[in-house]
C-alpha positions, 0 to 999 in steps of 0.5 A: 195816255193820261191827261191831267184833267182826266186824273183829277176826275178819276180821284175826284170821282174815287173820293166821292164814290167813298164818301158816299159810302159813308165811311165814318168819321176817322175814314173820312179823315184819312179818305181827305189825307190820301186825296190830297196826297195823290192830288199833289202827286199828279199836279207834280207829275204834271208840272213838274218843278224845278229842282233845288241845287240840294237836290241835284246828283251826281247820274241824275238826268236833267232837262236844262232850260237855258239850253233845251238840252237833256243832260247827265250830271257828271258831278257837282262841285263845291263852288255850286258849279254843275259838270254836265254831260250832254247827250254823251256827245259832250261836256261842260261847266256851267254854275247853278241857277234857280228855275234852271234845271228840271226832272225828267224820267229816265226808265230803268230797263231790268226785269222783263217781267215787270209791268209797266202802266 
């Protein structure tokens, strides 16, 4: 598995590899947006944030933190309280607070053909 610190070297690696070939100015450039872009990317795949409520949904699979529980959202209602599904053993009400609720990945499991990496 990749670390964080093993995929910062390998873009770092990727970045210098290209600007020693000397791609010129207007490459340059687009090396140093692309770098920053894929550097942001694995810093949030590596320390992932916590979610805002505008960015909570409904089948949305979280990690509570107050809990230490994986939850599904079963809806979210006007009064900013989160209606959670625990583990399909159970549900419950909770209202919404900052640093509480985080992102976790859940796979889609479809096309056998698909590669993974």
């Amino acid at each position: 598995m990749l670390t964080k610190t093993r995929c910062m070297s390998l873009l770092d690696d990727i970045a210098g590899y290209a600007h020693r070939a000397n791609i010129g100015p207007n490459g340059i450039n687009e090396i140093n947006e692309d770098y920053n872009g894929l550097k942001k990317l694995i810093e949030e795949h590596f320390t992932p944030q916590p979610l805002e409520f505008k960015n909570l949904k409904p089948g949305m699979w979280v990690i509570d933190m107050w809990t230490r529980t994986i939850s599904k959202i079963k809806r979210i209602d006007e009064n900013r309280n989160v209606h959670l599904n625990v583990q399909e053993e159970y549900d419950y009400l909770t209202p919404f607070k900052e640093n509480r609720f985080y992102p976790i990945v859940v796979p889609n499991v479809g096309d056998k053909n698909e590669k993974h990496i």
